[in-house]
N, C-alpha and C positions, 0 to 999 in steps of 0.2 A: 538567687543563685549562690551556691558555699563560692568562698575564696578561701585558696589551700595555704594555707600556712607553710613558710618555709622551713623545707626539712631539713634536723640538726642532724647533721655528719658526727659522729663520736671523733674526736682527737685519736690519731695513733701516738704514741711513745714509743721509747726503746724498748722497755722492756715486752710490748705487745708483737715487734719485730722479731725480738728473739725468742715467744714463745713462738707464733710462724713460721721461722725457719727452723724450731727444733720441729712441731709439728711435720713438715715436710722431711723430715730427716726421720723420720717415723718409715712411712712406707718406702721410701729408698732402702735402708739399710734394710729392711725384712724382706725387697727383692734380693740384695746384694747375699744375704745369708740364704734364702733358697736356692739360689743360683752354686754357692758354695756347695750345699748339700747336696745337693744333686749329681755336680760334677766330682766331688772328692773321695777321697776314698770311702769306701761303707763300710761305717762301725756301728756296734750296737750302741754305744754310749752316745756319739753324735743324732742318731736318730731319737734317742729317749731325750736325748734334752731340748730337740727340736719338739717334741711331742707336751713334754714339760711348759714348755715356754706355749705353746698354743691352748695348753687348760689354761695356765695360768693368767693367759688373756682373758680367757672367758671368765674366771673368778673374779677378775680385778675391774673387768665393765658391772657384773651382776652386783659386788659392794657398793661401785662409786655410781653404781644407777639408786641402789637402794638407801647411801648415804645424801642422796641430793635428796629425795623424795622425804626422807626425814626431818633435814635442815627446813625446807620447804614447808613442809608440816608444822614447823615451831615458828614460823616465821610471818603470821596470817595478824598475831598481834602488835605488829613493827610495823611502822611509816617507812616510807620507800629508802633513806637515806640509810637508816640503819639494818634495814634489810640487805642493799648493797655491800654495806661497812662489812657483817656480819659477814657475809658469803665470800666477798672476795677477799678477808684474811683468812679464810677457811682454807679458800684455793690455792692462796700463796704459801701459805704456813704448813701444809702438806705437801704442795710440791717441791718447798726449800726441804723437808726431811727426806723424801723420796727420791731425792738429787742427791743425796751424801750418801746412799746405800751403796753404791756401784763402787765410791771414792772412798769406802772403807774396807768392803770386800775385796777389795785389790792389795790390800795392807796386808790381812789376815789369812785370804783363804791357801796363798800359796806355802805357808808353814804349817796349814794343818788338816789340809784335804789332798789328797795326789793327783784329782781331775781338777788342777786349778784353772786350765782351761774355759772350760766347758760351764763349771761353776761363774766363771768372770763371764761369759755370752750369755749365759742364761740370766745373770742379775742385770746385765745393760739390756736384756731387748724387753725384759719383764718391766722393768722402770721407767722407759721410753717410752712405751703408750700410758704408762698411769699417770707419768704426769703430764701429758696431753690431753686425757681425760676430765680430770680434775681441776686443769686451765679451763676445757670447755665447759663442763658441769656450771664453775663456781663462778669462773672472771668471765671468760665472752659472753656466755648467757647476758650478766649484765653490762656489759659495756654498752648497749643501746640506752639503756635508763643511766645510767654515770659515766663521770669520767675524773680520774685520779689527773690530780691539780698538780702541774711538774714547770717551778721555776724556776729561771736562772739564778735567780739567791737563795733558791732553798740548799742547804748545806747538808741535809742529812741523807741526799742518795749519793751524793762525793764521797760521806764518811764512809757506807757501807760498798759503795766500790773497790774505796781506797782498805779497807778490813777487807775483803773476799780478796784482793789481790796480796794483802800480807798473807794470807792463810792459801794458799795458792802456790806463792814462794817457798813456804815452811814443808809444805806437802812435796814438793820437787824437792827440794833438798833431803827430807825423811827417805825419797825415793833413792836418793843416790847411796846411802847409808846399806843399800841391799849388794849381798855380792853378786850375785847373779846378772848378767845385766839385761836377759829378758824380762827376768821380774822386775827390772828398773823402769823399760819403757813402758812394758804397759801399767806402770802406775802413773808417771808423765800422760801417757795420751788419754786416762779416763779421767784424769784432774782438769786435765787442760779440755780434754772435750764435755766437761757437765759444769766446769766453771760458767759459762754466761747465762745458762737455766738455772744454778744455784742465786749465780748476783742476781740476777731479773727478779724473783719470785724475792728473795729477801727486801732489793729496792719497792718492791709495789706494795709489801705486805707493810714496810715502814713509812712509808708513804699512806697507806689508809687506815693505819694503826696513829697517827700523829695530826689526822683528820683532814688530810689534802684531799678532801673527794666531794663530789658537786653531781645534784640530781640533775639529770636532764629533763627536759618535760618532755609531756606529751602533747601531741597537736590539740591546737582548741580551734575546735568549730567557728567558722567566725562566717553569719549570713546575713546578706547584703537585703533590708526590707525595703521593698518599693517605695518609692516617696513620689507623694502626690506633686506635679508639677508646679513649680513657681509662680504665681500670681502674677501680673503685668503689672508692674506701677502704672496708679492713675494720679495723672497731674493734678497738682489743688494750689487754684489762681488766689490771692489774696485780692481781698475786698480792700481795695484803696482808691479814692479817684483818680488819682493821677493814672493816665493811660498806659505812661511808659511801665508804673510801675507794675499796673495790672494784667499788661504781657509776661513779668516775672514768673517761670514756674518750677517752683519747687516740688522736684520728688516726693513720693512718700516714701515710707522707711526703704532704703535697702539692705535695713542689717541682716534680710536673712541668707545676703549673700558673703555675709562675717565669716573670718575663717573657719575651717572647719576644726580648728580644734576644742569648740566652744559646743560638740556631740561626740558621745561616748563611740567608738570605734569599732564598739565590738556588737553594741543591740543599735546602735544609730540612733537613739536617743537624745534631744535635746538636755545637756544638763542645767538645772533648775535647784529650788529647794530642795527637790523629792529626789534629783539626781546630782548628786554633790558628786565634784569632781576632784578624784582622791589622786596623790600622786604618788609613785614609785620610787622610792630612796634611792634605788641604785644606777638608774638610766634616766627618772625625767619622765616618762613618760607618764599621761594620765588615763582614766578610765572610771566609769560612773560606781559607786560605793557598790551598790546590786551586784556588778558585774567581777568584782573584785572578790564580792562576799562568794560569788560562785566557785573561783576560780584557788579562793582560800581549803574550801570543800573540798581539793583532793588532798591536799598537802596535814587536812585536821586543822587548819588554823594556824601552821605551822610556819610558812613561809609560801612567797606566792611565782609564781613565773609570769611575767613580761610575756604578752601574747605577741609582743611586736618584736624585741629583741632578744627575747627567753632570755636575759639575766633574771639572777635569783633577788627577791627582796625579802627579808625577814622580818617576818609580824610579829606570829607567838598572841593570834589574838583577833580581832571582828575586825572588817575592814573598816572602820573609823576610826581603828590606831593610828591607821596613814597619815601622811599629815596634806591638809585640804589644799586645793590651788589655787590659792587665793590670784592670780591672774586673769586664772579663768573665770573665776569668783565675779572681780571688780569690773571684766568686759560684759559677764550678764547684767549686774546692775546698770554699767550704762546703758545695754542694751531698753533694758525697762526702763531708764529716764526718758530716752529718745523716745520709742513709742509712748511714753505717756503724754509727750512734750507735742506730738505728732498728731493724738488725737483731741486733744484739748481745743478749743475753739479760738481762734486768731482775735 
């Protein structure tokens, strides 16, 4: 009968919150803006840039459909870890430039376009699904197989908090430098509102750019083989005259009710010579060299997963780099003395 391996939950982060709630702020604001268009006055220019923004959609699903299926394509000769690496600074590193588009056009277009308007809705609702897109394409996709490694002493998502919040500052104050002071707020509210999609995508892409990122595995099959029932200890009376002492009765072996950490866990295998019991650098745990060499097989020889606590252990190699357990080692030997000791003639 299979036993199901316990399924690994992916870690959320902050920054996976704040692509979520930008996500959700997607289909809000495109009801909020139909809702506008509909009730407000009817212009020809209002309608073309509602018209604008909906090709625009469509072009920008058709690229990042067509750019995934590429990256994807190049990605068949990478081991899983670098597959991850590669795709989600993909995702991040174009969703941090396609987050500054809105936060620049609000700089520029009103000195040198007359619809600055229309211009400024059109580049925020065009940039708000692409980098929703490009989150799902490049980062969720794999967030089931990884998860970006976020510690309390790690110092370099503080540094780029603390930079995205000077350059945040610098940008409000740029703003106030305008006379106008419509053109002032709406560069305040598209700074302040693309700032936490900016930090996100910049923290997660330096974060897997600086190597904080960890494969998760996959389930390993793990099937229970029937084992043939325990044999009954039979008494065996020593041959002595004395009568009391020829009542004496010693068992025979019961080592095979020895703990059970002395069979591999995962084929139920007694370990022996032929099954050397190798052990896991990073948790302790052990498992028969066979089953280890399997389990090396997805990773290339590269590093292995813990079918019991999925920590990572790193080989780079045959599963007799491990190093052996010798505990387990020294209880089979005594195991074999005692049965030798057992069957030898009194």
């Amino acid at each position: 009968m299979p036993l199901e391996t316990p399924i690994r939950i992916p870690s959320v982060t902050i920054p996976d919150l704040v692509h979520c709630l930008h996500v959700l702020a997607v289909p809000i604001l495109t009801l909020i803006g139909l809702i506008y268009l509909i009730f407000s006055e009817f212009t020809i220019v209002k309608f073309a840039t509602a018209g604008a923004i909906f090709f625009s959609w469509l072009v920008t699903c058709c690229v990042v459909i067509c750019f995934e299926k590429c990256v994807k394509g190049s990605n068949h000769d990478r081991d899983l870890l670098a597959e991850c690496r590669r795709s989600l600074m993909i995702g991040c590193a174009f969703g941090y430039l396609v987050s500054w588009i809105p936060r620049l056009v609000v700089y520029t277009i009103p000195l040198i376009f007359p619809y600055d308007d229309e211009v400024i809705c059109y580049t925020i609702f065009v940039c708000l699904p692409c980098i929703s897109l490009l989150w799902a394409a490049f980062v969720a996709h794999y967030k089931d197989r990884c998860d970006v490694i976020y510690q309390k002493n790690h110092k370099l998502p503080w540094i780029i908090i603390v930079i995205n919040i000077f350059v945040l500052l610098i940008n409000i104050r740029l703003g106030m430098m305008y006379g106008y002071a419509e053109d002032m707020k709406k560069i305040w509210y598209t700074n302040i509102a693309f700032f936490p999609i900016t930090t996100a995508c910049m923290v997660e892409f330096c974060q897997v750019w600086s190597g904080s990122l960890k494969v998760m595995p996959l389930p390993v099959p793990i099937t229970n083989v029937p084992r043939s029932p325990m044999p009954v200890p039979t008494p065996l009376v020593l041959n002595i005259a004395n009568e009391e002492a020829a009542k004496l009765v010693v068992p025979t072996s019961t080592f095979e009710e020895i703990d059970p950490r002395l069979e591999c866990k995962i084929c139920m295998s007694e370990f022996d010579d032929a099954k050397i019991p190798r052990m896991l650098k990073e948790c302790g745990h052990s498992l028969c060299e066979g089953c280890a060499d399997n389990l090396l097989e997805k990773s290339k020889g590269q590093h292995l997963f813990c079918p019991f606590c999925q920590k990572v252990t790193i080989v780079n190699g045959p599963a007799s780099m491990l190093p052996k357990n010798f505990t387990i080692a020294d209880m089979i030997d005594e195991r074999k003395n005692k049965r030798a000791i057992e069957k030898s003639p009194v």
